[in-house]
C-alpha positions as CSV (number, residue, x, y, z in Angstrom):
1,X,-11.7,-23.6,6.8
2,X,-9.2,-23.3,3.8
3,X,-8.0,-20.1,5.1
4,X,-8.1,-20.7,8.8
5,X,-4.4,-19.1,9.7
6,X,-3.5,-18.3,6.6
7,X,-2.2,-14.5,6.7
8,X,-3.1,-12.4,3.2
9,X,-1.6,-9.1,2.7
10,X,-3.9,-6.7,0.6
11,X,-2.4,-3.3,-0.6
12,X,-5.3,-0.2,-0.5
13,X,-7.7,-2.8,1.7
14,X,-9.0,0.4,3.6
15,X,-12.4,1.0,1.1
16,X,-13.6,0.0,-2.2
17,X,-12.6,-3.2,-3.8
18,X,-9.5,-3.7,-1.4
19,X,-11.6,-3.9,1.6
20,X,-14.5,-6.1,0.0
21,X,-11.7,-9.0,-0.4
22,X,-10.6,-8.2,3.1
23,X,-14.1,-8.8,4.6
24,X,-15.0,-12.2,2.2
25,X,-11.4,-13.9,3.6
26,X,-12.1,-12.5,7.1
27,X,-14.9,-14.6,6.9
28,X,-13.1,-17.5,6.3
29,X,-10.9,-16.8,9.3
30,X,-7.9,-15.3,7.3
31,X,-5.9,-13.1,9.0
32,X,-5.7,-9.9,7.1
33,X,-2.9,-6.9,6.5
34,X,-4.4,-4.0,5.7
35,X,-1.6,-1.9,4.2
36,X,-3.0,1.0,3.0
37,X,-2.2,5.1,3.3
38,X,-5.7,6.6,5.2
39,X,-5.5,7.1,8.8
40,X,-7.6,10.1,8.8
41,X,-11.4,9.4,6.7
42,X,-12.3,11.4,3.5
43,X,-15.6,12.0,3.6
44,X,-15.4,11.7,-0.6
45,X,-13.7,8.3,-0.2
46,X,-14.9,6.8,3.3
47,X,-12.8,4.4,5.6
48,X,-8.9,4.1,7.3
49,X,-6.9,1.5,7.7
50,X,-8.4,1.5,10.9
51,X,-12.2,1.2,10.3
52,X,-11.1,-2.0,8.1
53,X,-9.7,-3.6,10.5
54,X,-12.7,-3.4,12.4
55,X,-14.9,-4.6,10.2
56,X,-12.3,-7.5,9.4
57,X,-12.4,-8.7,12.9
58,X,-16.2,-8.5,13.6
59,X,-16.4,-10.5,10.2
60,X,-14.3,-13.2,12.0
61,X,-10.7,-12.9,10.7
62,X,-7.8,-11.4,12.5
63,X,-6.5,-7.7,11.1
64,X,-3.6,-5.9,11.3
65,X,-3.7,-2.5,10.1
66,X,-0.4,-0.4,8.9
67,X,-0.2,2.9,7.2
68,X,1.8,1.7,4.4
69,X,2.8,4.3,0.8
70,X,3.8,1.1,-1.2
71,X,5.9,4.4,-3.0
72,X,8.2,4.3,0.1
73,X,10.2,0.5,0.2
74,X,10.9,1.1,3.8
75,X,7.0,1.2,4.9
76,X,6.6,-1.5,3.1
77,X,9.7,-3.3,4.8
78,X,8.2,-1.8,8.0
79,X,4.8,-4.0,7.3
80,X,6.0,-7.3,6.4
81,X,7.8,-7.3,9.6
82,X,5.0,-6.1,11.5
83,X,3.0,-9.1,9.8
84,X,5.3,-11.7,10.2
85,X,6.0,-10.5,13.7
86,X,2.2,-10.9,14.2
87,X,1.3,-13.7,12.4
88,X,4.3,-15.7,11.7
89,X,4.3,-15.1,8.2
90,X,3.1,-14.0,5.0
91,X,1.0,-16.6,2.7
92,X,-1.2,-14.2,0.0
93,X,-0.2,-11.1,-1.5
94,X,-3.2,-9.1,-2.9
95,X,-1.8,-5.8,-5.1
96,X,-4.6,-3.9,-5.2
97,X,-3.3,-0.1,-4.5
98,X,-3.4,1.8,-7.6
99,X,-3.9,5.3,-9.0
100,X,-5.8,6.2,-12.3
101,X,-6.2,9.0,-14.3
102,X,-7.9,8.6,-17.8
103,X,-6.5,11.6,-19.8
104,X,-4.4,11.8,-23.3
105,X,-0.8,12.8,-23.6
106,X,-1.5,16.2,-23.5
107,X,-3.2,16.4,-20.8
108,X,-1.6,14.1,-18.6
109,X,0.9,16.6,-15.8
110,X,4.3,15.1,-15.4
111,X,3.4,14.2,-11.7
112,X,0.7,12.2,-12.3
113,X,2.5,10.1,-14.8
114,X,5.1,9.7,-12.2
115,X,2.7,8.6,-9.3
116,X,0.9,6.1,-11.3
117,X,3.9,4.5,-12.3
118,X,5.1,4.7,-8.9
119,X,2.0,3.1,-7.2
120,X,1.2,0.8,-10.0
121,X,4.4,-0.6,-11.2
122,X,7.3,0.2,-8.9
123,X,5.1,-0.2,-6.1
124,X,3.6,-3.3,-7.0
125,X,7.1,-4.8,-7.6
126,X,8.7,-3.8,-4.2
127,X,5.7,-5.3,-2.4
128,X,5.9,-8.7,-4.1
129,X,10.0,-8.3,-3.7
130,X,9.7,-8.1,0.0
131,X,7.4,-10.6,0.7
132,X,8.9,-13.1,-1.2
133,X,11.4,-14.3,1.6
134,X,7.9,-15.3,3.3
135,X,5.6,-16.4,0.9
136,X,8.4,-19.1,-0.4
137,X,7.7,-20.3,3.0
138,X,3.9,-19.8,2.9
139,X,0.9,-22.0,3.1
140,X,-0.7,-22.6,-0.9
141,X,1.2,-19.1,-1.0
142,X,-0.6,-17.1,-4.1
143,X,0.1,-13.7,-5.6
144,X,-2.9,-11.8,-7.0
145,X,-2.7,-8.5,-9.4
146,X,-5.4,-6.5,-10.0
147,X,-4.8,-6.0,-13.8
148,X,-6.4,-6.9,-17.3
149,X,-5.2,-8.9,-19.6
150,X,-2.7,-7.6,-22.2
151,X,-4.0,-6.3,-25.4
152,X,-2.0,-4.2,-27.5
153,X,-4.4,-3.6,-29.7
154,X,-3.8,0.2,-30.4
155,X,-7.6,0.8,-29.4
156,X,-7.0,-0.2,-25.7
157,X,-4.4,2.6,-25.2
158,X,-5.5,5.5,-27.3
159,X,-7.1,7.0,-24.5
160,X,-5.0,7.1,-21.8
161,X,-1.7,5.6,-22.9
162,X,-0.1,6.9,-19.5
163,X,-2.4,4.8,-17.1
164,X,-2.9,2.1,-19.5
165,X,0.7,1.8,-19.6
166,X,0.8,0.8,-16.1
167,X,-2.0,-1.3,-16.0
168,X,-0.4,-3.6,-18.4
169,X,3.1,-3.1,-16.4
170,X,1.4,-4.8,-13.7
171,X,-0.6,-7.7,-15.7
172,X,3.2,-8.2,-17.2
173,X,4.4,-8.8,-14.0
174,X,2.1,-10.9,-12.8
175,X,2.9,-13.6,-15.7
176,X,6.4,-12.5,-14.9
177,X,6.2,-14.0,-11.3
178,X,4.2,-17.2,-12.7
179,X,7.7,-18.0,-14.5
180,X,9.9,-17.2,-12.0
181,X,8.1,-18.6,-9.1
182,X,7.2,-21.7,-10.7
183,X,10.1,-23.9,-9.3
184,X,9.1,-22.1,-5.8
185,X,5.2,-23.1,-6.1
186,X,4.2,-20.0,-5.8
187,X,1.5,-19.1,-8.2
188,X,0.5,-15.7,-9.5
189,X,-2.4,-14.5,-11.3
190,X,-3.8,-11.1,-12.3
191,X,-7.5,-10.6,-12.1
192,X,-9.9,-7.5,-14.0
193,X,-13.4,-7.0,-13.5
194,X,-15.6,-7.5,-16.9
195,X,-17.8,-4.8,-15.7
196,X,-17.1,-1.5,-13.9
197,X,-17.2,-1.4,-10.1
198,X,-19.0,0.8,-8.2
199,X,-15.4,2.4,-6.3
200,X,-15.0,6.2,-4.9
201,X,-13.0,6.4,-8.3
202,X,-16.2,5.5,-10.0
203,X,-18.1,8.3,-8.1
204,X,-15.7,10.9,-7.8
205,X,-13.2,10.2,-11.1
206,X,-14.6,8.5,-13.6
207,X,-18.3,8.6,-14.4
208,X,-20.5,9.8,-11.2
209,X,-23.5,8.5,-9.8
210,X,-24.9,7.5,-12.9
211,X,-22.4,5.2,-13.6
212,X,-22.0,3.8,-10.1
213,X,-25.8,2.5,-11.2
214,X,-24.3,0.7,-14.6
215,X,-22.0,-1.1,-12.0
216,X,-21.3,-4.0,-9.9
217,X,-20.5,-3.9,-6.5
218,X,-16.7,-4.9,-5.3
219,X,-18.0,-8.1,-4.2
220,X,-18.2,-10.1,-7.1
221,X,-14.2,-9.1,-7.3
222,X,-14.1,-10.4,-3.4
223,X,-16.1,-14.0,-4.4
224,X,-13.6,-14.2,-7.7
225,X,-10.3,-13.8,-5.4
226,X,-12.0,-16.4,-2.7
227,X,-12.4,-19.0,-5.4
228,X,-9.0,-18.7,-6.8
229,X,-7.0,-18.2,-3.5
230,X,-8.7,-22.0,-2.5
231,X,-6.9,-23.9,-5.9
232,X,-3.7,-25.5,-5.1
233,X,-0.9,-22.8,-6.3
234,X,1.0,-25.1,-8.2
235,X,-1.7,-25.3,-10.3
236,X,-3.0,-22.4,-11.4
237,X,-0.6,-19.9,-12.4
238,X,0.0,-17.3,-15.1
239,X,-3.6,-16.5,-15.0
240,X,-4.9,-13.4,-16.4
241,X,-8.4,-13.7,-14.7
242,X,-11.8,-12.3,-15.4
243,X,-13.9,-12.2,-12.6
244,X,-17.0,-13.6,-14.5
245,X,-15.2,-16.7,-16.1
246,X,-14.0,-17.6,-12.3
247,X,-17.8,-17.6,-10.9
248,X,-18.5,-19.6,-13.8
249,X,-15.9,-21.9,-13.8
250,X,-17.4,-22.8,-10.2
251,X,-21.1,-23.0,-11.5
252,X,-22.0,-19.5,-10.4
253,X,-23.5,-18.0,-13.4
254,X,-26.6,-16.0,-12.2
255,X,-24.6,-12.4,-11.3
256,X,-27.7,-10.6,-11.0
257,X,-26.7,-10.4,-6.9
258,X,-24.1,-8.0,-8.2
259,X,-25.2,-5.4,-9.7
260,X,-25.5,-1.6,-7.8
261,X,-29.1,-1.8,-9.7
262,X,-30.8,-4.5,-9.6
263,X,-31.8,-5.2,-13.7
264,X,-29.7,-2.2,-14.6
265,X,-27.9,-2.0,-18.0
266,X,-23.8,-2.6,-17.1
267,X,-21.3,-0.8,-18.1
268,X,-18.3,-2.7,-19.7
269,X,-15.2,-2.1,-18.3
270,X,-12.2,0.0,-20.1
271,X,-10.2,-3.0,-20.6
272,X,-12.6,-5.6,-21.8
C-alpha cells in the first residue's frame, strides 16, 4: 500500500471536498491530519473535526484531529507538532481551506476581502512554510493546492476580482514551491475541478439545490488527488491539474459515477 505510513495533512478536511480526500487516503492506510476550525456541527454545513476523524479511522487510516484557523500561525505551529509528535512526521500537505464570496467591487465589505486573503493566500503560505522542516524529510513528500489554473484573461476576473484574486494567489504559489522545492524533491501541484462540486458552499452560497444537481460529487476531486499523490514527486511538479485530465491520464474516462444526478446536465466550473 503506497500510502501505508505515510502521514498527509489536509487543511478544511472536516466536510465537503476536504474530508472526501481524507476518506479515499484513509483507505489506503494513510494517516490523516484533519486541521480544520469546527468542533461544534452546523447543521447548514454538517461535520467537526471530530466526526472526520471517525470516519477516517473506520475507513482504515489513522486520524488526528486539531482545531486549527490556518489565519492564526501559532495553531498551525501547534498542529505540525502535534502531527509529528504522533506520527513522526509530515509527508503530504493538502491546502484545501478556503473562503469565497462571488461579488463585484462594490459589493465586496472590507472584511471579507481581508478573510479571503487571509485563509486563501496568507494562510495557505504559513501552512506550507511550517511544514516544510518535515516534508524535506518526508516519504515521496507532495504539496497539493486546490486552485485553477492561471488565466488572466480579463473575463475570468470581472466577476469577482476579490476572490479571484486569491484563487490565483494560491495557483501562483503552488508553481512557486515547484521552483523552489525542486532541488529538495518536493513536488507541488495545484488541482481545480472541471465541473462544480456539490459542497455546503454549493448549497448554501453559490447556486442551491438546483445546482448541487448540475454537479459532481467531491469524490472525483478525492480519486484525482489519490492518483497524483502515488507519482514519484520528482517527477511531477509544477502542475496545474484538472481533475478530469488526471482520471484520464490513468484510463478512467467514463465519469458518469460522479455526477450528484445520474445523466444530469453539468455545470462548468467558474474557472474553466
Amino acid at each position: 500500500m503506497p500510502f501505508q505510513n505515510r502521514t498527509i495533512l489536509i487543511t478544511g478536511a472536516s466536510r465537503g471536498i476536504g474530508k472526501a480526500m481524507a476518506l479515499r487516503l484513509a483507505k489506503e492506510g494513510a494517516n490523516i491530519v484533519i486541521a480544520a476550525k469546527s468542533i461544534n456541527e452546523d447543521p447548514r454545513l454538517g461535520g467537526t473535526i471530530y466526526s472526520a476523524a471517525a470516519e477516517v479511522e473506520a475507513a482504515g487510516g489513522k486520524a488526528l484531529a486539531v482545531q486549527v484557523d490556518i489565519r492564526n500561525e501559532e495553531q498551525i505551529q501547534s498542529a505540525v507538532q502535534q502531527a509529528v509528535e504522533k506520527f513522526g512526521g509530515i509527508d503530504v500537505v493538502i491546502n484545501n481551506a478556503s473562503a469565497i464570496q462571488l461579488t463585484p467591487t462594490e459589493q465586496t465589505d472590507t472584511k471579507r476581502f481581508d478573510l479571503m486573503h487571509s485563509i486563501n493566500v496568507r494562510g495557505t503560505f504559513l501552512v506550507v512554510k511550517n511544514c516544510l522542516p518535515y516534508l524535506r524529510k518526508g516519504k515521496n513528500p507532495h504539496i497539493i493546492t486546490l486552485s485553477p489554473p492561471v488565466n488572466l484573461d480579463p473575463k475570468w476576473m470581472g466577476g469577482h476580482i476579490a476572490y479571484t484574486l486569491t484563487k490565483f494567489s494560491m495557483s501562483m504559489l503552488a508553481l512557486g514551491w515547484a521552483a523552489e522545492l525542486k532541488g529538495a524533491g518536493i513536488a507541488s501541484n495545484a488541482l481545480w475541478p472541471r465541473t462544480t462540486i456539490d459542497t455546503a458552499a454549493v448549497r448554501n452560497l453559490l447556486g442551491g439545490e438546483a445546482l448541487a444537481k448540475m454537479s459532481r460529487t467531491p469524490d472525483i476531486i478525492a480519486d484525482a488527488v489519490y492518483f497524483i499523490l502515488k507519482k514519484n514527486a520528482a517527477q511531477c511538479s509544477g502542475h496545474t491539474f484538472i481533475d478530469e485530465e488526471v482520471l484520464a491520464a490513468e484510463g478512467i474516462t467514463d465519469l458518469s459515477k460522479y455526477s450528484v444526478v445520474p445523466g444530469a446536465h453539468l455545470y462548468t466550473d467558474l474557472f474553466v
